[in-house]
N, C-alpha and C positions, 0 to 999 in steps of 0.2 A: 428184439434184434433178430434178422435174419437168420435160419442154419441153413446148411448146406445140404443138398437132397443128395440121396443115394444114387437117382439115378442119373445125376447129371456132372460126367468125367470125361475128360479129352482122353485121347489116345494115350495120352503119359500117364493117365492115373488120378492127374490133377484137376480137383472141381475146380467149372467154370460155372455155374448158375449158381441162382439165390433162392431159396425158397422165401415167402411171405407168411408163413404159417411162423405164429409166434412160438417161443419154445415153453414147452412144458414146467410146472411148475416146482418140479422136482430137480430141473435144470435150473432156474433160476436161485433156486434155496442155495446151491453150492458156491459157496464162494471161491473167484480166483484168486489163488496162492503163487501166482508167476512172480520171478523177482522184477522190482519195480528198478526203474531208471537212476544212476548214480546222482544224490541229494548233493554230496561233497566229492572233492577230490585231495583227498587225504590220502589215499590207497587206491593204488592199480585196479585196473577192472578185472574182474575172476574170469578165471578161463571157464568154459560151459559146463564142465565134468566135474567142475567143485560146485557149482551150483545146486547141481544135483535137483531141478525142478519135479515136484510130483504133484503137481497142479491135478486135480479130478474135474474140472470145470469143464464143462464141454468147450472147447474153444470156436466161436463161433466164425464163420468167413465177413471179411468186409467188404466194402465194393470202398472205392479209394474217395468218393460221394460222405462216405459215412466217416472215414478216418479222418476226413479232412474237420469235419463237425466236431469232434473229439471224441471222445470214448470215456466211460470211468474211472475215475483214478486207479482202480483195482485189476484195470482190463486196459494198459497200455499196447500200441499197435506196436508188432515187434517186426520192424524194419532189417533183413539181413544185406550186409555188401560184401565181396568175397575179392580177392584177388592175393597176388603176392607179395609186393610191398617191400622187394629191393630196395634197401637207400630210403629208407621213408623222410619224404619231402613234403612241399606245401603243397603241392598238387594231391597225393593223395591226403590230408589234412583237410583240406576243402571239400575233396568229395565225401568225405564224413561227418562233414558238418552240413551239407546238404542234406545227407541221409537223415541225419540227426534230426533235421529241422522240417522234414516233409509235413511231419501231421503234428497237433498241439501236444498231443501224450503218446509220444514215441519209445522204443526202449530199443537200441541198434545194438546188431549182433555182426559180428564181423569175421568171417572164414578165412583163415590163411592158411594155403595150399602148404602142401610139407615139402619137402628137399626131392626125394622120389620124384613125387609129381611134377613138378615143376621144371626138372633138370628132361624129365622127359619128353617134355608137351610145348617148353619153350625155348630154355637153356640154362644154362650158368646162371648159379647168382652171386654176389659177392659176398650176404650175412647169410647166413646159415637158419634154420628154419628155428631155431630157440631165438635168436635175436631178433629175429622177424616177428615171434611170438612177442615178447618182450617191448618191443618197439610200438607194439600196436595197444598194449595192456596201459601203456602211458598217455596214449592222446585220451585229449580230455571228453572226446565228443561218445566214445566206445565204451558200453554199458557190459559186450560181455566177447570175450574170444574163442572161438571154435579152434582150436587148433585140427590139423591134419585135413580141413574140408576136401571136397570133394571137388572134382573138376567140374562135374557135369552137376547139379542140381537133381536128385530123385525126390521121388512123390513119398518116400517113405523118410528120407532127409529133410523134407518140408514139414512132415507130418511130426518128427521127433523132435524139433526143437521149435514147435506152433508158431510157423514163419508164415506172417501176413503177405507185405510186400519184399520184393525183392529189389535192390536200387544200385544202379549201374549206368555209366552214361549210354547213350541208345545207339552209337556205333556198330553197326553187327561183329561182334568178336568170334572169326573164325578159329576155329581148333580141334584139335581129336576130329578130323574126316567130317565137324560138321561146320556150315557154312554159318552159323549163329548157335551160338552156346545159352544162349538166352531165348530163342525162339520161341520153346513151348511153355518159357513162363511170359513171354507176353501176351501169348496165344488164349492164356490161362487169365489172363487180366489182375497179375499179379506181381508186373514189370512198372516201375517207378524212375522216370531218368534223371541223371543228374548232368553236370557239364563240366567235361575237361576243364584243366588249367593252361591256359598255350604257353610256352615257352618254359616250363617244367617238365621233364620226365626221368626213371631212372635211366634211358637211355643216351638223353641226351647228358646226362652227368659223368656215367660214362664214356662217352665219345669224347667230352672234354679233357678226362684224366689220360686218354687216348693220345686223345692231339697234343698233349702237354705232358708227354710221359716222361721226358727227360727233367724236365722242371721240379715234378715231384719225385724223381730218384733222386734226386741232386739232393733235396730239402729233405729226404727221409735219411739220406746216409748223414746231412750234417748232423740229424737229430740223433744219432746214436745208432741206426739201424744195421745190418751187417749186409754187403755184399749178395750173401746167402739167401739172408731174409727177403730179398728184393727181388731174388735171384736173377742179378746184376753181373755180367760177365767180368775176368780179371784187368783185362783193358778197359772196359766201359769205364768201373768205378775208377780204375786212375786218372781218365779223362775227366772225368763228375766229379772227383777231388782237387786235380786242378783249375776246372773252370770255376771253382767255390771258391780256390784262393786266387783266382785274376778276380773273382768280385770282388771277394773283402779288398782289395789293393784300388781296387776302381773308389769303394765306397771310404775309404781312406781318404783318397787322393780327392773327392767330391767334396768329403766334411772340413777340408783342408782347403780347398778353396771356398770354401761357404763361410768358415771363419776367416779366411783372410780377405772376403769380400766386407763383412761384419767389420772388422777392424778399418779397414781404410776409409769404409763412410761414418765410425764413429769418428776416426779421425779430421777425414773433411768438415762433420758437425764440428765438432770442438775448433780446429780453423778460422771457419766460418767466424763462430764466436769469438774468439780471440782477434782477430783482424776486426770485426766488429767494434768489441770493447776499446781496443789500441787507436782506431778511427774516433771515437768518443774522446778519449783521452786527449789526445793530440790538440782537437778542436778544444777542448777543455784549456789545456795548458795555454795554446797562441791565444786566446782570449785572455787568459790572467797575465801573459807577460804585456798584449797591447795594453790590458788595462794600468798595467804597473808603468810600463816605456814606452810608453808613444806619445805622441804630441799633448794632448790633453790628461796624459796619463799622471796618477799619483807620484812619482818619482819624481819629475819633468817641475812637477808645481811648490814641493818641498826642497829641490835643488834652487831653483829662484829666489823662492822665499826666505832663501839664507843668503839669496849673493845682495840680496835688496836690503838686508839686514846688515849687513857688513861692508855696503856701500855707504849708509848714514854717516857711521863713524868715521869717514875719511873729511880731511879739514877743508869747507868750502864747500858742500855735497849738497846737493839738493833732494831733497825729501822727496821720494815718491811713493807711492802707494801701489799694493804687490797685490797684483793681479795681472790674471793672462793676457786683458786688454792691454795693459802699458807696456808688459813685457814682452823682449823680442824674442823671437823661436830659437829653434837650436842654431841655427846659422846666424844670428844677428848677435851683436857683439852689446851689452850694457854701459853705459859710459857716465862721466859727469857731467852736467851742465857747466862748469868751470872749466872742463877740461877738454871741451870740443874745440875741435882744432888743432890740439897738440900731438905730438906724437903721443902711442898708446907705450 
C-alpha cells in the first residue's frame, strides 16, 4: 500500500502525493487496532474521547481509486462529515448514509460543531449542543461522534483522529472570511461529495413554525403549556384561548351535523326498505284475495256448488251438474227449469 512522502504537502500541511515505495516490514507486522464500524445497533455510537484509539499502525493515505477497491477488514477507510445538525431530519440522515456508503469498508466519524461555534459563525439554534450530540449518537449510519469539532478542518485535526476522506455536498460553503471552508481538502484530494435533499432543511422547518406561529401557541397552551413558557403576551393568550373554544364549538357543531347526516340516510335506507317490503306485501295480499274472490276464484266456485246442491232438493228440479261452464257468473240469476217463466 502506498505511504505518504515527507516531502510532498500543500500549503495547509496536508499531504497531497502518493509515494510507490512499498512500506517497510516492520510497518506491515503492526497490526491496526482502529475501532471497527458498528456490527449492531443495540447501543448508541461512542463519542470519539471514549474511544480512546492508540492504533501504532502507521496509517497509510488512500487515493479514493484504492478506497473504492476496499481495504482490510482491519484497516476500514475512515470517512468524517461535520456540520450542526439543528432539528435532525431526513435530509441530514441521508447525507450520512451516503457517507456511510461511499467505499465497501467504511467507518464514519461525524463532527458537530458546539453551541459557541455555531451561535458565532451562523446563528441560533433551537437544541442545544448535548441534544445535537445525542441526536447524532442515534442514527444508525454513525460509527463515532466528535463532539466540539472544529469549524475550519486543520492538518493536525486530520492527523489525530487518521481522517481519510472528508464528505460534504460540493456546494462551496462560505464562512469565517473564507470563500470555501472545504477548499484545501479538496485541493488535498481528500474531498468526497454527497447530495442534498431538496425540499428538506432545518431552515425551512423553521420558517414553517414561523409562518404558523399562531397555530402552535394556540396547540402548545391547550397542551398545558403557560403563557410564560411560550412567552405569549396577556392578550395574545386570551385571544389563543378563545379561538380554541370557537373551534372546539365549530368541531361540535361539524360531529353534530355528521351524525345527523348518518342518521337520516340510515333512515332513508331503512325507508327504502320498508316501502319496499309493504310494496311486496300489498301485491302479495291482492293476489290471495283475487285468488280467493274473483270470478274464477275459490269462494265464487264453493258458494255455487252449494246453491247447485240445494237447488236438487226443490220439488220438479232439474239436475244439473256444478261447474263453471253451466253456471251463471255473479250477475246471472240460477233458476229451475220448471220454473222458467214464472215470477222468481
Amino acid at each position: 500500500m502506498p505511504v505518504v512522502t515527507t516531502d510532498a504537502e500543500s500549503e495547509t500541511g496536508i499531504p497531497k502525493s502518493l509515494s510507490n515505495e512499498p512500506p517497510s516490514e516492520t510497518m506491515e507486522e503492526i497490526e491496526h487496532t482502529c475501532p471497527q464500524p458498528r456490527l449492531t445497533l443495540t447501543a448508541p455510537a461512542p463519542f470519539a474521547d471514549e474511544t480512546n484509539c492508540q492504533c501504532q499502525a502507521p496509517h497509510e493515505k488512500l487515493t479514493i481509486a484504492q478506497a473504492r477497491l476496499g481495504t482490510p477488514a482491519d484497516r476500514p477507510v475512515r470517512v468524517y462529515a461535520d456540520g450542526i445538525f439543528d432539528l435532525f431530519h431526513s435530509g441530514h440522515a441521508r447525507a450520512l448514509m451516503q457517507a456511510k456508503t461511499l467505499f465497501p469498508n467504511s467507518y464514519l466519524l461525524v463532527g458537530v460543531c458546539s453551541d459557541d461555534l455555531t451561535h458565532k459563525f451562523k446563528g441560533f439554534t433551537v437544541m442545544n449542543e448535548a441534544e445535537r450530540y445525542e441526536a447524532l449518537r442515534h442514527c444508525r449510519y454513525v460509527d463515532e461522534v466528535i463532539r466540539d469539532a472544529p469549524w475550519t478542518l486543520t492538518p493536525e485535526f486530520l492527523e489525530k483522529h487518521k481522517i481519510d476522506f472528508v464528505a460534504h455536498d460540493d456546494i462551496p460553503y462560505s464562512s469565517a472570511g473564507s470563500d470555501d471552508v472545504y477548499k484545501h481538502i479538496k485541493e488535498a484530494g481528500m474531498f468526497v461529495p454527497t447530495q442534498r435533499t431538496e425540499g428538506i432543511s432545518t431552515s425551512d422547518i423553521i420558517t414553517r413554525i414561523v409562518r404558523d406561529y399562531d397555530v402552535y401557541a394556540r396547540r402548545n397552551l391547550q397542551r398545558g403549556y403557560t403563557a410564560k413558557e411560550l412567552n405569549v403576551s396577556f392578550i395574545n393568550e386570551k385571544r389563543y384561548r378563545f379561538q380554541n373554544q370557537v373551534d372546539k364549538m365549530k368541531e361540535k357543531v361539524k360531529n353534530v351535523e355528521e351524525r345527523s347526516k348518518e342518521f337520516v340516510n340510515r333512515v332513508e335506507e331503512k325507508s327504502h326498505d320498508l316501502i319496499q317490503k309493504w310494496e311486496e306485501k300489498s301485491r302479495e295480499f291482492i293476489g290471495n284475495f283475487l285468488e280467493l274472490f274473483g270470478p274464477d276464484g275459490a269462494w265464487w266456485w264453493s258458494l255455487n256448488c252449494m246453491h247447485c246442491q240445494n237447488s236438487q232438493n226443490w220439488p220438479g228440479a232439474v239436475a244439473h251438474t256444478c261447474n263453471p261452464s253451466t253456471l251463471g257468473g255473479r250477475s246471472r240469476r240460477i233458476t229451475r227449469s220448471g220454473d222458467r217463466g214464472q215470477p222468481g
